[in-house]
C-alpha positions as CSV (number, residue, x, y, z in Angstrom):
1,X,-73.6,58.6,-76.3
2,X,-72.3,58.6,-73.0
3,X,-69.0,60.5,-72.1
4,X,-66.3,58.5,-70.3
5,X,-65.1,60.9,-67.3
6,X,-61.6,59.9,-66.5
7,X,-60.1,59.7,-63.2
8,X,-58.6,63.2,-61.8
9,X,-54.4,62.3,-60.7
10,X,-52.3,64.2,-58.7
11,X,-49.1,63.9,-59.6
12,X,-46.0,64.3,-56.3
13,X,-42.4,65.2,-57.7
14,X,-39.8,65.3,-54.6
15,X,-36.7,67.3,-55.4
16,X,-33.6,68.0,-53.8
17,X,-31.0,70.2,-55.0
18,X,-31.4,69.5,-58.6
19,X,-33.4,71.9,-60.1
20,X,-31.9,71.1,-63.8
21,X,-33.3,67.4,-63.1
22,X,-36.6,69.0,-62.2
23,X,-36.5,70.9,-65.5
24,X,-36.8,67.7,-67.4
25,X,-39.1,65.6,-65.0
26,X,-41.8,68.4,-65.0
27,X,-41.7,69.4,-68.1
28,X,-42.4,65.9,-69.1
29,X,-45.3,66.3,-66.4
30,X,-47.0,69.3,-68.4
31,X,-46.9,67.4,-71.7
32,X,-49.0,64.6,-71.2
33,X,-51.4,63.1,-73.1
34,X,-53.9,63.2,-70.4
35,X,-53.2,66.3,-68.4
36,X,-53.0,65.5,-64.4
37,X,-55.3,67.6,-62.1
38,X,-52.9,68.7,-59.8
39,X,-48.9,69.0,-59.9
40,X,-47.1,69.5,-56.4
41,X,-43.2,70.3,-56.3
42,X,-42.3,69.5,-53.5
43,X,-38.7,70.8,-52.5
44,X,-37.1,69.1,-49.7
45,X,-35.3,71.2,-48.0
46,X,-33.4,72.0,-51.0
47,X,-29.8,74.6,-50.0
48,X,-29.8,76.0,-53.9
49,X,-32.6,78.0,-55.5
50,X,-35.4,76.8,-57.8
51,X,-36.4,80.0,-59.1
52,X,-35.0,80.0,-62.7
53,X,-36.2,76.9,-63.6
54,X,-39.6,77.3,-61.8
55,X,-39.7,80.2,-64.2
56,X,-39.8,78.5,-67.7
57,X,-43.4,76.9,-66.7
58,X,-46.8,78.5,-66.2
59,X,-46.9,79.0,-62.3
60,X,-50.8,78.0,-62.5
61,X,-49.8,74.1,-63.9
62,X,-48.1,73.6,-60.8
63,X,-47.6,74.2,-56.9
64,X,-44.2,74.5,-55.5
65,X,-43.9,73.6,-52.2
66,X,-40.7,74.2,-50.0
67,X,-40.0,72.3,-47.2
68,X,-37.6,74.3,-44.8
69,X,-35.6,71.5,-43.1
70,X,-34.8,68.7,-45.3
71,X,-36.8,65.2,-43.8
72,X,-36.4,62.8,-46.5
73,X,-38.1,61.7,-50.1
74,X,-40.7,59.5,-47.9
75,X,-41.9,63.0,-45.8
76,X,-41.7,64.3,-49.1
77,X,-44.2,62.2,-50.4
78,X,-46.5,62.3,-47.4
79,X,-46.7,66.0,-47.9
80,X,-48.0,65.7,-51.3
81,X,-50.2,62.8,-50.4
82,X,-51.8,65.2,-47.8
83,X,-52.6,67.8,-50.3
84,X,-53.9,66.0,-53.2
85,X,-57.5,65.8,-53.8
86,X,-57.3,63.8,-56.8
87,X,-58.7,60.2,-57.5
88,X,-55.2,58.5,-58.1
89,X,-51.9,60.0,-56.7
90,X,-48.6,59.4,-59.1
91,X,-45.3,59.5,-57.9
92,X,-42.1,60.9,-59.4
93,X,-38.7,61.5,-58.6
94,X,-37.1,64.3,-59.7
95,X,-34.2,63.1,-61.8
96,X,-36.6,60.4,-64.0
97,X,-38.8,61.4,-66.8
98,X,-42.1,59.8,-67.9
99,X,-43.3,59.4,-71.8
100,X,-45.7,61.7,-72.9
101,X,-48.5,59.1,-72.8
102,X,-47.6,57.4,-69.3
103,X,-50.7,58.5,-67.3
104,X,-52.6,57.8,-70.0
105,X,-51.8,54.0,-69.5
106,X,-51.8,54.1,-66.0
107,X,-55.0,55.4,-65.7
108,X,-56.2,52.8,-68.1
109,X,-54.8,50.5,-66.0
110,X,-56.2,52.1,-62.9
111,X,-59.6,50.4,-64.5
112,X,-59.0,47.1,-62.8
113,X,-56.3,48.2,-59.8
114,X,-55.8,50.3,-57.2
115,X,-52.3,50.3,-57.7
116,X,-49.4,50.3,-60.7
117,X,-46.3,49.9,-61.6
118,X,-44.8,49.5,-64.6
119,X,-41.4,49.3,-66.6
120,X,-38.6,51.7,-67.8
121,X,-35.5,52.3,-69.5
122,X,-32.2,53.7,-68.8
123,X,-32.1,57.2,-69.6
124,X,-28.4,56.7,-69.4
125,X,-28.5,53.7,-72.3
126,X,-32.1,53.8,-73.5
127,X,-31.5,50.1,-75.4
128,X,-31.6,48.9,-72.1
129,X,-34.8,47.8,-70.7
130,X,-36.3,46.7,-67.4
131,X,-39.8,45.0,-67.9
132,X,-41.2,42.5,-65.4
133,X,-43.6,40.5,-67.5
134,X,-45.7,39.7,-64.3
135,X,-48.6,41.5,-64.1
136,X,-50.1,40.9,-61.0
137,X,-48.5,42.0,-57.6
138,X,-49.6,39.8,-54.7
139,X,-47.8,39.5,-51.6
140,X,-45.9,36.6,-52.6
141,X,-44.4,38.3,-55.2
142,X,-43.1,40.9,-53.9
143,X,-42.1,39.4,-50.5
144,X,-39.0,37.9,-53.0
145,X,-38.4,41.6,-53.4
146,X,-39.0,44.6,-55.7
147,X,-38.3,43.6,-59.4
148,X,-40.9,46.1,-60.8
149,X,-39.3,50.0,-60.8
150,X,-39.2,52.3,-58.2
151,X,-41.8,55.2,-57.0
152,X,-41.5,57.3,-60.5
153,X,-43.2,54.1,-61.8
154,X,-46.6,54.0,-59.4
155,X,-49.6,55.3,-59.4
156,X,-52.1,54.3,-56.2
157,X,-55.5,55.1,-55.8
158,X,-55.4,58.5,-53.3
159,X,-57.5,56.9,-50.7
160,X,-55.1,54.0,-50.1
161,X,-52.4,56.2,-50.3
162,X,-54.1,58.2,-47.5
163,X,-54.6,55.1,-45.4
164,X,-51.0,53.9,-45.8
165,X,-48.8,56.7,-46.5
166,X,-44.7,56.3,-46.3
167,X,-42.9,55.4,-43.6
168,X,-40.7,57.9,-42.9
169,X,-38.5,55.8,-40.7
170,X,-37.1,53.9,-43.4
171,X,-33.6,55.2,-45.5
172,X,-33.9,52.5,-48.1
173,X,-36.1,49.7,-49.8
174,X,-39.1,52.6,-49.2
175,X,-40.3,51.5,-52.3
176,X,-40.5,47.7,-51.3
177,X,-42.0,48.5,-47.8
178,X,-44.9,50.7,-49.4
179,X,-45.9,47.8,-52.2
180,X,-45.5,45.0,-49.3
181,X,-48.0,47.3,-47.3
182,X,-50.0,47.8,-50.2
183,X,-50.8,43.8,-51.1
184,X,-51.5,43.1,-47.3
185,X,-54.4,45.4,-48.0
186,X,-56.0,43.4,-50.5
187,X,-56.1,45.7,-52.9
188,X,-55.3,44.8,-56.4
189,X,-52.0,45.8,-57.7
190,X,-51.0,45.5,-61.2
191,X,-48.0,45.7,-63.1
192,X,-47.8,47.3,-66.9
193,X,-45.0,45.1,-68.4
194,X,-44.0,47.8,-70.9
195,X,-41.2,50.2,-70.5
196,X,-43.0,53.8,-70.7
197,X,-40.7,56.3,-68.6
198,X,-37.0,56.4,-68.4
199,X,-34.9,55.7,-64.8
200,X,-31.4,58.0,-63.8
201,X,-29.1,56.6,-62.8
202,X,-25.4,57.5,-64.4
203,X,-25.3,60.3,-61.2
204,X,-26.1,58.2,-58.4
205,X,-23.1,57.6,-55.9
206,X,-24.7,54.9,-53.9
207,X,-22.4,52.0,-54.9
208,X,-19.9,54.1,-53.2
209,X,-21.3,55.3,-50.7
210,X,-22.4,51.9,-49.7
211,X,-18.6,50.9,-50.3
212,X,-17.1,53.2,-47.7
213,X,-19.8,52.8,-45.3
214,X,-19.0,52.3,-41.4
215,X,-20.0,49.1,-40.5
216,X,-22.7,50.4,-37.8
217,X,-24.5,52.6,-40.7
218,X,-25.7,49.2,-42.2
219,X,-28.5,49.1,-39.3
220,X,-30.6,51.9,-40.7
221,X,-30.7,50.3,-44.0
222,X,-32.0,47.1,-42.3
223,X,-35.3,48.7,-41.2
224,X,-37.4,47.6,-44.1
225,X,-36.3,43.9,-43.6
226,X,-36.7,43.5,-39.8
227,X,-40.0,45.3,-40.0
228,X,-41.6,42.4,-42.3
229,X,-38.9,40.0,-40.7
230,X,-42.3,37.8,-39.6
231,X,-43.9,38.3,-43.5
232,X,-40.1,37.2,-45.1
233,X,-39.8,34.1,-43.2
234,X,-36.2,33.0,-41.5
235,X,-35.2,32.1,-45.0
236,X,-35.7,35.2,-46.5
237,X,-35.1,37.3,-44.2
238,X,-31.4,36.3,-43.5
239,X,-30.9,36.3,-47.3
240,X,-32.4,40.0,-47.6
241,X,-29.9,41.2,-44.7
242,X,-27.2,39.2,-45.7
243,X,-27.5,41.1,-49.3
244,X,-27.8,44.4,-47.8
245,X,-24.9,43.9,-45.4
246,X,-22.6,42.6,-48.4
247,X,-23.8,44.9,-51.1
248,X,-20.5,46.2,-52.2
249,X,-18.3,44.0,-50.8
250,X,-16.0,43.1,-53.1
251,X,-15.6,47.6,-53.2
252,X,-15.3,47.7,-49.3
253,X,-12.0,47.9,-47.1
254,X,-12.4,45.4,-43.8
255,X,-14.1,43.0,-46.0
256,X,-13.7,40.3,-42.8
257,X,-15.7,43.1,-40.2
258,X,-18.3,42.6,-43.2
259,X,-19.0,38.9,-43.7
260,X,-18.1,38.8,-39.9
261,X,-21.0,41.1,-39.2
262,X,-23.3,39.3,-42.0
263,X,-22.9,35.9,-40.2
264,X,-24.0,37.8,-37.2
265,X,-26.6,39.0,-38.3
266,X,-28.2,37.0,-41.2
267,X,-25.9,33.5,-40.7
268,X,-23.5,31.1,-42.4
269,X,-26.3,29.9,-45.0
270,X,-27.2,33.0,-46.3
271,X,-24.0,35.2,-45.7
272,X,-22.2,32.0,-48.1
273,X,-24.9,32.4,-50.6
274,X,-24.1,35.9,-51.3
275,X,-20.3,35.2,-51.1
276,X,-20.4,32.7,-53.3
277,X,-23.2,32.5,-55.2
278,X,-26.2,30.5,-55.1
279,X,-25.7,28.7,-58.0
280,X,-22.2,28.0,-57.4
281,X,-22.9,26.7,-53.5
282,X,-25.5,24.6,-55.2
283,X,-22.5,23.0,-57.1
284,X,-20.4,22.6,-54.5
285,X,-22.6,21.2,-52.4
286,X,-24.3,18.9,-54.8
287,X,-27.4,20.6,-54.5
């Protein structure tokens, strides 16, 4: 009878500055049904020690890696990528934890892809659920925009992670740009539309950051957008910024430099769609 030999992983967890949240991601890491090959920490330029925490696992499950100057979760990632030697990379953020059986069904699903994504809950309020029941990726899909999960839930073959690697450019939508990049290659990237780790996100403080943002911070996070702006389409495009530049906006102080700077940028159309709704300008427009 012949043996099945399953594909080796490597699995990347980028950290900063929360080494408690690291306590629960790679534990979860070392208790899976299918053990990885290889487990990189890698510490981005974190300003508080990792040590006690580091300590309650078996140093030879796991390399920690520390990064002196922090560069971001996408260099991050690109370190990891360099160092695996693993058939299929899998990417995790420090403050999400996977179930104890989730490379197990990505590796399963690794059969028929080169890439995967799948669904989650919130760790916050577990009853809540984000599955997209769509289960193949093309570029058409996900030119709309990411409704799948973000890196914790992906696993790509290592040899097109190698080829594409992270932009490192990019402060936001990193995610979207990588699984835009990873359907222009062709390569077959499927979605599992079950939710099988669970997302942060009761700590985050990017609504308000985004709420008292300067108005000339907005332009970094437009990157990702203006890069595909030829891939998007006018349409799309304009929407995308105009979304970005209002996200927030009913939080924000100088809410007329906003829209001002949205029609600017992005136009009446799409900067009226986000104000009022596209449902709503469809009604008042008879449309």
């Amino acid at each position: 009878m012949e043996v099945q030999v399953l594909p080796s992983v490597s699995v990347i967890i980028t950290t900063h500055n929360r080494p408690d949240y690291l306590k629960e991601s790679l534990a979860a890491v070392l208790k899976q049904t299918v053990m990885p090959k290889e487990v990189f920490v890698i510490d981005d330029g974190s300003s508080v020690s990792y040590e006690e925490v580091l300590s309650f696992f078996p140093r030879d499950q796991f390399t920690y890696v520390k990064v002196p100057v922090a560069s971001g979760a996408n260099a991050a990632r690109n370190l990891g990528i360099s160092k695996s030697t693993s058939d299929i990379i899998a990417f995790l953020d420090d403050d999400d934890v996977w179930d104890n059986d989730y490379l197990e069904q990505h590796i399963a699903a690794h059969q028929h892809a080169d890439a995967v994504t799948c669904g989650y809950r919130f760790l916050e309020t577990p009853d809540k659920i984000h599955i997209n029941e769509t289960e193949i990726i093309t570029t058409d899909v996900i030119k709309k925009g990411n409704k799948f999960c973000g890196m914790s839930g992906v696993t790509c073959k290592a040899s097109l992670a190698k080829k594409l690697m992270f932009d490192e450019e990019l402060k936001n939508s990193q995610d979207w740009d990588f699984f835009v990049r990873i359907t222009l290659e062709d390569a077959v990237f499927r979605n599992i539309p079950k939710d099988i780790y669970f997302y942060r996100r009761g700590h985050v403080s990017i609504s308000t950051e985004v709420a008292n943002m300067p108005l000339e911070k907005v332009f970094p996070r437009l990157k990702a957008f203006k890069k595909h702006k030829a891939l998007l389409g006018k349409e799309a495009y304009n929407d995308r910024v105009a979304n970005q530049i209002l996200s927030q906006i009913g939080k924000k102080n100088n809410k007329l430099g906003w829209i001002g700077l949205s029609v600017k940028e992005a136009g009446l159309v799409a900067t009226a769609k986000v104000i009022l709704g596209k449902d709503r300008l469809r009604r008042k427009f008879g449309k």
